[in-house]
C-alpha positions in Angstrom: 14.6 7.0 11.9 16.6 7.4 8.8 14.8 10.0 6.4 13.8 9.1 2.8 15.4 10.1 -0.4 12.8 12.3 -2.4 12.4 12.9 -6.2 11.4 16.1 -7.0 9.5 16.1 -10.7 8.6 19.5 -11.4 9.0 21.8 -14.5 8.3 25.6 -13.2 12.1 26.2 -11.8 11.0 28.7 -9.3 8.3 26.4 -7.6 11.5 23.2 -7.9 13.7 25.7 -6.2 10.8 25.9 -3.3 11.0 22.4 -2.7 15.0 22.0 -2.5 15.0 24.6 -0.6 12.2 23.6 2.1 13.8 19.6 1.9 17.2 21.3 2.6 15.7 22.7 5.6 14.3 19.4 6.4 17.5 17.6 5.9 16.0 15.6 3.4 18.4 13.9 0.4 16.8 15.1 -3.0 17.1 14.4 -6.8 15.3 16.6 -9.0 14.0 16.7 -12.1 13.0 19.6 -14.7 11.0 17.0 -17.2 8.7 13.6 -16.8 11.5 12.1 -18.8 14.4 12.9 -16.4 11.5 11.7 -13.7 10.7 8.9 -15.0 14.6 7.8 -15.0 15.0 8.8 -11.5 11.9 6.7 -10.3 12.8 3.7 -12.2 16.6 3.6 -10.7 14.5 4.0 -7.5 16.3 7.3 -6.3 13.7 7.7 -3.8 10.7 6.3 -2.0 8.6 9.5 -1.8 8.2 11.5 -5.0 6.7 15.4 -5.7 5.0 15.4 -8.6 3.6 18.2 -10.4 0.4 18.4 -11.9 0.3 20.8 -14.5 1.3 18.5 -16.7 -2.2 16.8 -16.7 -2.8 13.6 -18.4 1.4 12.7 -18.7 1.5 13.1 -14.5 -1.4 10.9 -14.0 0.2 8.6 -16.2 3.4 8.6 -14.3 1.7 8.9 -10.5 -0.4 5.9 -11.6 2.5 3.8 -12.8 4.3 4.4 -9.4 1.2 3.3 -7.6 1.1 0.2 -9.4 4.9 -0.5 -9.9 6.5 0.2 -7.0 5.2 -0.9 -3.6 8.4 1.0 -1.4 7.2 4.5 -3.1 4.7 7.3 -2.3 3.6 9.9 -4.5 2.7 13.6 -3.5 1.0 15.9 -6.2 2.4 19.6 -6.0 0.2 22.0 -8.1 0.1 25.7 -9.1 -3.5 25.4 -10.5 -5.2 23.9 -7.9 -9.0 22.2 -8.1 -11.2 19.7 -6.6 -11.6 17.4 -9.2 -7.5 17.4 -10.0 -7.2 16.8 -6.3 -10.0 14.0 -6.4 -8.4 12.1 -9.7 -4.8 12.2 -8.1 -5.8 10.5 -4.9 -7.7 7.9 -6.8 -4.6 7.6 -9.0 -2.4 7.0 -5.8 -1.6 10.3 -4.2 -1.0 9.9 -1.0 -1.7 13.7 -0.5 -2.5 17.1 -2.6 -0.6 20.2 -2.1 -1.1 23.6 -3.5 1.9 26.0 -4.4 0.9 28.3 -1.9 0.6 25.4 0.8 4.0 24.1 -0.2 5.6 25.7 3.4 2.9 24.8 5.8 1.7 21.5 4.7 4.9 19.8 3.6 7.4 19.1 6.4 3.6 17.7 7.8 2.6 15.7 4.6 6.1 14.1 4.8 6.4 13.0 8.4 2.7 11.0 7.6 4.8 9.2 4.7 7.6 8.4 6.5 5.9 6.7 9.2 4.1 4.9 6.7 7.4 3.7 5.1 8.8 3.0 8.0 5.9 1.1 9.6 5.5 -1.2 6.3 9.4 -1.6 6.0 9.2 -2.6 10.0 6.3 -5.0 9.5 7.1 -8.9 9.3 7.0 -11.3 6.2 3.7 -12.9 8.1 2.4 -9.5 8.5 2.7 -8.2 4.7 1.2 -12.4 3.7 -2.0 -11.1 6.0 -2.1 -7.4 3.8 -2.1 -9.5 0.9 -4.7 -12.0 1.6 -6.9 -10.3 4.8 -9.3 -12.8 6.9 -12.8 -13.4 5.5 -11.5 -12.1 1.7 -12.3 -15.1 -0.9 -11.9 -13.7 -4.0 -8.3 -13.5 -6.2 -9.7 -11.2 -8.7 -7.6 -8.5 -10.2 -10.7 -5.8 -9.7 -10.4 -7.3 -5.9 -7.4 -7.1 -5.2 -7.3 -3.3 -7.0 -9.7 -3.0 -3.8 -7.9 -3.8 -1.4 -4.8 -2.2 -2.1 -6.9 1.5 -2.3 -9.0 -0.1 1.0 -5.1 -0.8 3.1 -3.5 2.5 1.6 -7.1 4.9 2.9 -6.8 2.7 6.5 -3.3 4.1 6.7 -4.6 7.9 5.9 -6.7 10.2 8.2 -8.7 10.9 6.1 -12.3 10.2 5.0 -12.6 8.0 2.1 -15.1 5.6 -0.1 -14.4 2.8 -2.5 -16.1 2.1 -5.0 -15.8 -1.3 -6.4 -17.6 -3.2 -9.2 -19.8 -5.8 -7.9 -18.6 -9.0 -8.9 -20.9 -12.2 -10.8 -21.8 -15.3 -9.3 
């Protein structure tokens, strides 16, 4: 199984040092970043297919994990924060997180966190062009609506996750 390349977007230098230096261990390929500019970059040339975000950076990382959830369909997000809270961890999971890690988790939780993505990766890049058509339209789903399919895409990315999770979903009008 052939290991994915990994962005690292993450201002504080000591806690970006942490992650090379766990990924190194890992034998993971890496580009970092020290800004969401220089991240940004990296993500568009599509460096990687997982990315460690920080979220210290509020509002302008939610901007940026949201526009990976929507833009690219080959690339996973994990927030990394030294300031950890429920409702950060809530809002970056609903923005397309595949997972929430705290500084002080960083050792324990990430060689974990990152196996779960790469089996996802690899499972979705192993899956047939039939397959991915039956993702993208499931049995017994009418509707074409953009607030529909929005629901289905957070519905297939939870299925994949151990987690427990609820949608929400405007109801639609007759």
């Amino acid at each position: 199984m052939k290991k994915s390349s990994i962005v690292i977007v993450q201002q504080d230098p000591h806690l970006r040092r942490i992650l090379e230096k766990i990924l190194e261990e890992l034998d993971y390929h890496y580009y970092s970043a020290d800004s969401l500019q220089k991240g940004y970059q990296m993500i568009n040339d599509q460096l990687g297919q997982v990315v460690l975000l920080e979220d210290e950076m509020e509002e302008k990382s939610r901007k940026l994990l949201r526009y990976i959830y929507e833009t690219f369909d080959e690339m996973e997000a994990i927030i990394i924060s030294n300031t950890p809270s429920i409702p950060d961890a809530v809002a970056a999971v609903k923005d397309g997180a595949v997972d929430y890690i705290t500084a002080e988790q960083i050792a324990a939780r990430l060689p974990a966190v990152l196996r779960t993505v790469e089996e996802r990766l690899n499972r979705r890049a192993a899956q047939s062009p039939d397959e991915l058509e039956k993702i993208d339209n499931p049995a017994g789903i009418i509707g074409r609506s953009e607030a529909l399919q929005v629901a289905l895409q957070k519905a297939q990315k939870a299925a994949e996750s151990r987690e427990t999770v609820m949608i929400k979903v405007e109801q639609g009008k007759n």
